[in-house]
C-alpha positions as CSV (number, residue, x, y, z in Angstrom):
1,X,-57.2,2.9,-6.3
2,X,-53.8,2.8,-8.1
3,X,-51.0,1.5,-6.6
4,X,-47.5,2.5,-8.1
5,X,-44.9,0.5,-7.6
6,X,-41.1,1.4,-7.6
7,X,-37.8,-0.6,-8.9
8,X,-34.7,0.6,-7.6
9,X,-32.1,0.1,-10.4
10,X,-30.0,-2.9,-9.8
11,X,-26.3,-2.0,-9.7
12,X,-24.2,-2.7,-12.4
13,X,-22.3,-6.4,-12.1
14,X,-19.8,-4.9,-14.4
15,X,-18.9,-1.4,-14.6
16,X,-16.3,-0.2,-17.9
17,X,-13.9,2.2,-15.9
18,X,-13.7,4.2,-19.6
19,X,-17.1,4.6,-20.5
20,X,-19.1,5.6,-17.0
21,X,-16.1,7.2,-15.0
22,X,-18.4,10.0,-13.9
23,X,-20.5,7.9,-12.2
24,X,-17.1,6.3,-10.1
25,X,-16.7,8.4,-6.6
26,X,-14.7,7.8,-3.5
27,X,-16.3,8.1,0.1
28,X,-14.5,10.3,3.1
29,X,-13.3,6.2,4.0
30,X,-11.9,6.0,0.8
31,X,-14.0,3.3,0.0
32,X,-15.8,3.0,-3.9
33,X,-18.8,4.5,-4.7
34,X,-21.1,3.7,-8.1
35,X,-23.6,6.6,-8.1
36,X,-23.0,7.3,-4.6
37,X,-23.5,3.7,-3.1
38,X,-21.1,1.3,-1.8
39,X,-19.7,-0.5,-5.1
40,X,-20.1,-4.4,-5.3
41,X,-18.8,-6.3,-8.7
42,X,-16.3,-5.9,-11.0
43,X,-14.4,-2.6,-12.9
44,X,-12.7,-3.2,-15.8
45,X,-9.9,-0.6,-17.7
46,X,-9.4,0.3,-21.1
47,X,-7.0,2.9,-21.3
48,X,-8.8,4.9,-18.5
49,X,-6.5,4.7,-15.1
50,X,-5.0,1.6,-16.5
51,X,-4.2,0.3,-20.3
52,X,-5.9,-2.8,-19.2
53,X,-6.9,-5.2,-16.2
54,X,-10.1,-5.6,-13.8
55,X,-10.8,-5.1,-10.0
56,X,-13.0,-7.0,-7.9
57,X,-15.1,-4.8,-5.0
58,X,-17.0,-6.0,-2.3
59,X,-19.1,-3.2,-1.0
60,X,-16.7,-0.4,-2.0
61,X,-13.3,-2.6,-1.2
62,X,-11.1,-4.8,-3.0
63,X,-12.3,-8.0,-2.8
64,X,-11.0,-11.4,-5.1
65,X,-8.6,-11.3,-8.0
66,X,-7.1,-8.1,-9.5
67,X,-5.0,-7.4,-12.3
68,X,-3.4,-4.2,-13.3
69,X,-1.8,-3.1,-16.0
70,X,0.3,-0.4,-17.7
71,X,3.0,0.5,-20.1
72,X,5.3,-0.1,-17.3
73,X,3.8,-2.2,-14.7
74,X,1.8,-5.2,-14.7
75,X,0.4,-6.7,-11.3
76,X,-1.9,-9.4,-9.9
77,X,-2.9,-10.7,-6.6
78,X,-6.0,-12.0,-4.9
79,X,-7.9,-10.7,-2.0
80,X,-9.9,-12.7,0.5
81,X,-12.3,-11.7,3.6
82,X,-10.0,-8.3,3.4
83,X,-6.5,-10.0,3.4
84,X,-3.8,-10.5,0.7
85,X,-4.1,-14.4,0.2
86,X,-1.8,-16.4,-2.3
87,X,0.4,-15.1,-4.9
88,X,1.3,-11.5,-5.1
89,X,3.3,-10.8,-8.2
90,X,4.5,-7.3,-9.6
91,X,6.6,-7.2,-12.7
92,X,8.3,-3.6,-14.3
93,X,10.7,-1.7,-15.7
94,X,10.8,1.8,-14.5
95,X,14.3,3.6,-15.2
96,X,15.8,1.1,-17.0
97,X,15.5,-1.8,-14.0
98,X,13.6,-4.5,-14.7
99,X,11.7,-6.0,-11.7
100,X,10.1,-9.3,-10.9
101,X,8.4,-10.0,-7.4
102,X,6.8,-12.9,-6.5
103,X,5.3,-13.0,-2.8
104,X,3.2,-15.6,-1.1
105,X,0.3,-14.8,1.6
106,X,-1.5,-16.5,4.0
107,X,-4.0,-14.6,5.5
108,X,-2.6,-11.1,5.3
109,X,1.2,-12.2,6.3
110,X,3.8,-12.8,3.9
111,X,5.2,-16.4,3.7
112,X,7.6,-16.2,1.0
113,X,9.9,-13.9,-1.3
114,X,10.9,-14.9,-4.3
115,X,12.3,-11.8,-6.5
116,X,14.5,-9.9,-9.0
117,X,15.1,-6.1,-8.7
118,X,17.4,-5.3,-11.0
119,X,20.9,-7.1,-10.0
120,X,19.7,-8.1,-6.4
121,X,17.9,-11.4,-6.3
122,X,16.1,-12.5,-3.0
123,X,14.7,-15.7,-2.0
124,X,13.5,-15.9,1.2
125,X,11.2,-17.8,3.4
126,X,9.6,-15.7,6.9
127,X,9.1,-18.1,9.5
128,X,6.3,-18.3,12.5
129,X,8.5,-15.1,14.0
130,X,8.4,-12.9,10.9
131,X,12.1,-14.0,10.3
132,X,13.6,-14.6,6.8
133,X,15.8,-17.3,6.3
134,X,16.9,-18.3,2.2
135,X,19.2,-16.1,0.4
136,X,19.7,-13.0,-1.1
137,X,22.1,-12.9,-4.6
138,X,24.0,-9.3,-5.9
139,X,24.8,-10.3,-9.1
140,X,26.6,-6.4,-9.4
141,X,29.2,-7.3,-7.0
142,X,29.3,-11.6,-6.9
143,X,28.0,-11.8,-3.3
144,X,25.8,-14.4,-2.1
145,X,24.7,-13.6,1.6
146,X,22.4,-16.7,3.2
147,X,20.2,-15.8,5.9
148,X,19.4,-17.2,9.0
149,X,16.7,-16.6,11.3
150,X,16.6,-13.1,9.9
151,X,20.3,-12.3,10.1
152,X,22.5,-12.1,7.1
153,X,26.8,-11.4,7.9
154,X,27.8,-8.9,5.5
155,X,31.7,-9.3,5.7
156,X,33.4,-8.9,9.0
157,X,31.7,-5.4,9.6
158,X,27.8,-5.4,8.6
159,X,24.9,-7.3,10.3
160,X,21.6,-7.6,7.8
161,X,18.7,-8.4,9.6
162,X,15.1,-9.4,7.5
163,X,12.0,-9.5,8.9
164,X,8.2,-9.4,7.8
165,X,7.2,-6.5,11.1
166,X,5.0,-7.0,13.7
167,X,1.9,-7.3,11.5
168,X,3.9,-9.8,8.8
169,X,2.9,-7.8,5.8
170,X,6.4,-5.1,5.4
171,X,9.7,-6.5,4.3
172,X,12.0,-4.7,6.9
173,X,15.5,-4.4,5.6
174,X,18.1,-3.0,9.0
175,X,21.5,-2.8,8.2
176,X,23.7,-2.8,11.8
177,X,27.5,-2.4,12.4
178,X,29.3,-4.4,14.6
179,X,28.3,-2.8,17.8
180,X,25.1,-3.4,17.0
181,X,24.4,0.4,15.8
182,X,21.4,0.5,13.2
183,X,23.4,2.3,10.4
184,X,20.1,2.0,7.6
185,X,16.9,0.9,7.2
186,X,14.1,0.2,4.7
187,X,10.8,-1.1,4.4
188,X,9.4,0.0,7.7
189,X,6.1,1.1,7.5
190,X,5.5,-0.1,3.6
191,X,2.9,-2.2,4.6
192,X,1.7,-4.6,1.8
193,X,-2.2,-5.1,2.4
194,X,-6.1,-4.1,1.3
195,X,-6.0,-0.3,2.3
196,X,-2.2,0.4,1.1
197,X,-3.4,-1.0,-2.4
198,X,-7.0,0.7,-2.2
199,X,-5.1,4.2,-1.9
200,X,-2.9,3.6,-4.7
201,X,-5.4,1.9,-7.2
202,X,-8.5,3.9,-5.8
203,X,-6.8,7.6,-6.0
204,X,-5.7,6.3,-10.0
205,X,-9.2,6.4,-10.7
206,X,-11.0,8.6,-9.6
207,X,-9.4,12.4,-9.7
């Protein structure tokens, strides 16, 4: 009697984003496939997607340290058990503005703000209630608002109110007039988390 035997192919620990593209897919969950099956290890870029960098996956989702980069963008953070955790940071310069963020999570929610986009500099602390307090600096104009349990005084006129949202992962930006009328808003609905950055770095891949 012969007995065959059969040895699935072990999955790649390392995958080279340039070299075996064709065999990168996305499921209808947008999640990462490597031949059709869930991906778990690590993709690296050469000038495919991205000039240079790595992602980590964890059965087709982002999962430990990434780093990005491109002619204009360079970007690392860390993700754990499916949550930003510990130092975001983003730096560009798209249209001539040079940008430097530098945020801070703890399990998904975003602690701290510390940034420069282009003459606006923000440093800012969101407390238990998704408030920022800290300051933010417009080095166009001279004006150096401090905020306070998430409400910055803009002149005699203008109320700024910062907060983190209900799920602490936006940066919610609601500019009120004295009566209390919301007069502009930004940030709402940008969350910052797994699936928002999956979608972007995912959909640069795979086309």
């Amino acid at each position: 009697m012969t007995t065959v035997m059969m040895f699935a192919e072990e999955m790649p620990k390392e995958v080279d984003c340039c070299q075996q593209n064709d065999k990168i897919s996305l499921s209808t969950n947008n999640e990462l496939l490597y031949e059709g099956k869930l991906y778990t290890g690590k993709i690296v870029f050469n000038g495919v997607a991205y000039d240079n960098g790595f992602i980590n996956l964890k059965d087709g989702h982002l999962e430990g340290k990434i780093f990005l980069e491109t002619e204009v963008l360079k970007v690392a953070f860390d993700v754990v058990n499916g949550e930003f955790d510990g130092y975001f940071v983003e730096r560009s310069t798209i249209f001539e503005v040079d940008s430097s963020i530098i945020l801070n999570f703890k399990n998904g929610k975003i602690e701290t703000n510390i940034s420069f986009i282009g003459l606006k500099g923000y440093n800012l602390t969101f407390d238990s209630s998704g408030n920022a307090n800290g300051t933010v600096n417009d080095n166009k104009t001279g004006k150096f608002l401090i905020c306070e349990d998430g409400i910055e005084k803009v002149g005699n006129d203008f109320v700024l109110k910062i907060n983190n949202g209900d799920k602490g992962n936006e940066q919610i930006f609601s500019m009120f007039d004295k009566e209390g009328k919301l007069i502009y808003e930004s940030g709402r609905g940008n969350h910052m988390n797994r699936d928002a950055a999956e979608k972007i770095v995912f959909q640069k891949m795979v086309r």
